[in-house]
C-alpha positions in Angstrom: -23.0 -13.6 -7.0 -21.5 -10.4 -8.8 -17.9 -11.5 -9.9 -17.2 -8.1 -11.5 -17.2 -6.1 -8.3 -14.0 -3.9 -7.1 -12.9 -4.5 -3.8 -11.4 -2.7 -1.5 -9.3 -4.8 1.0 -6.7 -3.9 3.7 -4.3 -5.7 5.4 -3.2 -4.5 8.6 -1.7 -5.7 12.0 2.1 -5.7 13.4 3.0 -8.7 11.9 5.1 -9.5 8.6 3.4 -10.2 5.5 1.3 -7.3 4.4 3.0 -6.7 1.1 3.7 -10.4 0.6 0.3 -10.6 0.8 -0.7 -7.9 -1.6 2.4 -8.9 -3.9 0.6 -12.6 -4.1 -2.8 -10.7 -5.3 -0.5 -9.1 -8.0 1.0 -12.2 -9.3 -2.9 -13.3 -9.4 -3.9 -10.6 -11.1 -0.9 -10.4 -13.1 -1.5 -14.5 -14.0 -5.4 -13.4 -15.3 -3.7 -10.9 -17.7 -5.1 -8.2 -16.2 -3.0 -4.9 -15.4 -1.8 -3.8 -12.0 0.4 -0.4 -10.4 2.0 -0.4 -7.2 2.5 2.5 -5.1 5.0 2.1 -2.3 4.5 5.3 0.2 7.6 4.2 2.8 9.9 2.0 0.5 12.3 4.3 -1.5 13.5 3.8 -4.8 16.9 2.9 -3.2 16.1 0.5 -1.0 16.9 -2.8 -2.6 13.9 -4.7 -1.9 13.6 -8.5 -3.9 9.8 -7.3 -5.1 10.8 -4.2 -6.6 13.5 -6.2 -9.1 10.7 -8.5 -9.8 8.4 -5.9 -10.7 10.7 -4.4 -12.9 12.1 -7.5 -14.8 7.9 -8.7 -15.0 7.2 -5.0 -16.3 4.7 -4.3 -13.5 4.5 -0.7 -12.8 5.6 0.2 -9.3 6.7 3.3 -7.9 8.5 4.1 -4.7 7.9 7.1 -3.4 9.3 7.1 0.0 12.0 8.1 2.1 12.1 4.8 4.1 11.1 3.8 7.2 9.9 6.3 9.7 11.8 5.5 12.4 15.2 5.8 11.2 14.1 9.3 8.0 13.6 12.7 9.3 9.6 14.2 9.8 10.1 16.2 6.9 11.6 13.6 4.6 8.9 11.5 5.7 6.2 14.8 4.9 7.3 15.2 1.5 7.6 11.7 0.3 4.0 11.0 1.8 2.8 14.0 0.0 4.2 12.6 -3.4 3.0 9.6 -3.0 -0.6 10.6 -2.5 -0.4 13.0 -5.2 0.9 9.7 -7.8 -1.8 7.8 -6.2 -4.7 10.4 -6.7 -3.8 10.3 -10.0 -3.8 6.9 -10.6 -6.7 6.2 -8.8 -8.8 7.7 -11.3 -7.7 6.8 -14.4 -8.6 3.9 -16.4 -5.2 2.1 -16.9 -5.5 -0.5 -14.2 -7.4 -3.5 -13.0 -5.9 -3.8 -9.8 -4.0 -0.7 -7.6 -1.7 -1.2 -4.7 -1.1 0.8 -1.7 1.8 -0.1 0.0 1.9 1.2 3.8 -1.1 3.9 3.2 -2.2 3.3 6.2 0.7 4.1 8.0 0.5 7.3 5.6 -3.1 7.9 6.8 -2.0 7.8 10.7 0.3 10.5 10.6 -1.6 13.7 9.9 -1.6 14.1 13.7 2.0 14.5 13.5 2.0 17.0 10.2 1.5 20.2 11.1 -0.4 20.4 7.9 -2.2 17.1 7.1 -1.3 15.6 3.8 -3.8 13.2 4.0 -6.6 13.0 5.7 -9.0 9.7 6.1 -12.0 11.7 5.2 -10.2 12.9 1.7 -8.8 9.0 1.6 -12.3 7.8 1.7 -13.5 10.9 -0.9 -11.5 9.6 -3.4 -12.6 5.9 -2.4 -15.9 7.0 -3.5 -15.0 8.6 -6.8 -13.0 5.5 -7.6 -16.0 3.3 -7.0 -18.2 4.9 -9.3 -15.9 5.5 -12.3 -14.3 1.8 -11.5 -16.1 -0.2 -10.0 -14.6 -3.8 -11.0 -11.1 -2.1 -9.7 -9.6 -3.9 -7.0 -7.9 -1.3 -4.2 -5.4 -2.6 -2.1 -4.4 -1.0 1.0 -1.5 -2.0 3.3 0.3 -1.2 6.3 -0.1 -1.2 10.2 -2.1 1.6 11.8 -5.1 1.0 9.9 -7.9 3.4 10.6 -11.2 2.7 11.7 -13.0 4.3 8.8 -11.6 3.0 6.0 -11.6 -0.7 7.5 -15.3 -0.2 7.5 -15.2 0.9 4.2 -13.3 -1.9 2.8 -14.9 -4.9 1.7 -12.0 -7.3 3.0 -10.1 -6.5 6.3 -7.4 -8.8 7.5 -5.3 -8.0 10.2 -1.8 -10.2 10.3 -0.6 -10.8 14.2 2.9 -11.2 15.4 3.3 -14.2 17.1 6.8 -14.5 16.8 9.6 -12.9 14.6 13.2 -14.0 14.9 14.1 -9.9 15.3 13.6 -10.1 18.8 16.4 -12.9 19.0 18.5 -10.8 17.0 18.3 -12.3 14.2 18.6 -9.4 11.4 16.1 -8.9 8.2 17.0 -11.8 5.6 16.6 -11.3 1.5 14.6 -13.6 0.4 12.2 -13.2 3.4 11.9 -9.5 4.6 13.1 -8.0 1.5 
């Protein structure tokens, strides 16, 4: 068994615990001394989010490059964030600084090209630089989250979980806690 391999794994699905889930793989890698950046393409810098203190006070890299979530930013708040963020993440992609790399809500990034009227993005240029990563990197780890997960790059992954919502106290009215949503 080849322990030195790079994966590429996405988590998916409408239910809560993506990140969490990514952010435990950071503390693992993290743990093994290793070195790890975080690219957030929704959460903005402003957004007071637990993780993103914790980051910071661990000296993890991170960067927020969004606007916030979709449904309450503008389409063109939402264009130019997602086209800095990709721009960051192309670039850190491919260099050598990291043993582990963190998408945060690509794939939410990924499905709105349809929406841009010009695509920032695209799942073919995604899985391009996918490719290039692989065969300059290939013990990196590539972590992808976010709903809306696209076909293609779920078959290109190595590790696909998709997280279900079974039940969230939202639909009681109960409102996002610290601690547990952020």
């Amino acid at each position: 068994m080849n322990r030195d391999k790079g994966l590429v794994i996405v988590i998916t699905g409408d239910g809560k615990g993506k990140t969490t889930s990514a952010l435990g793989m950071l503390m693992r890698t993290v743990g093994h001394d290793k070195k790890v950046c975080v690219i957030q393409f929704m959460k903005s810098q402003d957004s007071g989010y637990g993780e993103i203190e914790m980051m910071n006070r661990l000296g993890i890299e991170n960067y927020q490059a969004g606007a916030g979530c979709t449904w309450t930013v503008s389409k063109e708040a939402t264009e130019t964030t997602v086209a800095s963020a990709w721009k960051l993440a192309k670039e850190k992609v491919l260099t050598d600084d990291y043993d582990m790399i963190i998408l945060d809500e690509i794939n939410i990034a990924l499905s709105l090209p349809e929406n841009f009227e010009d695509p920032i993005v695209t799942s073919n240029v995604f899985l391009d630089l996918i490719k290039q990563m692989r065969q300059k990197y290939p013990q990196r780890h590539l972590v992808l989250t976010g709903r809306y997960a696209l076909a293609e790059i779920m078959e290109e992954a190595d590790l696909v979980s998709e997280i279900n919502n079974i039940k969230h106290p939202y639909k009681n009215g109960i409102e996002a806690q610290a601690c547990v949503e952020f």
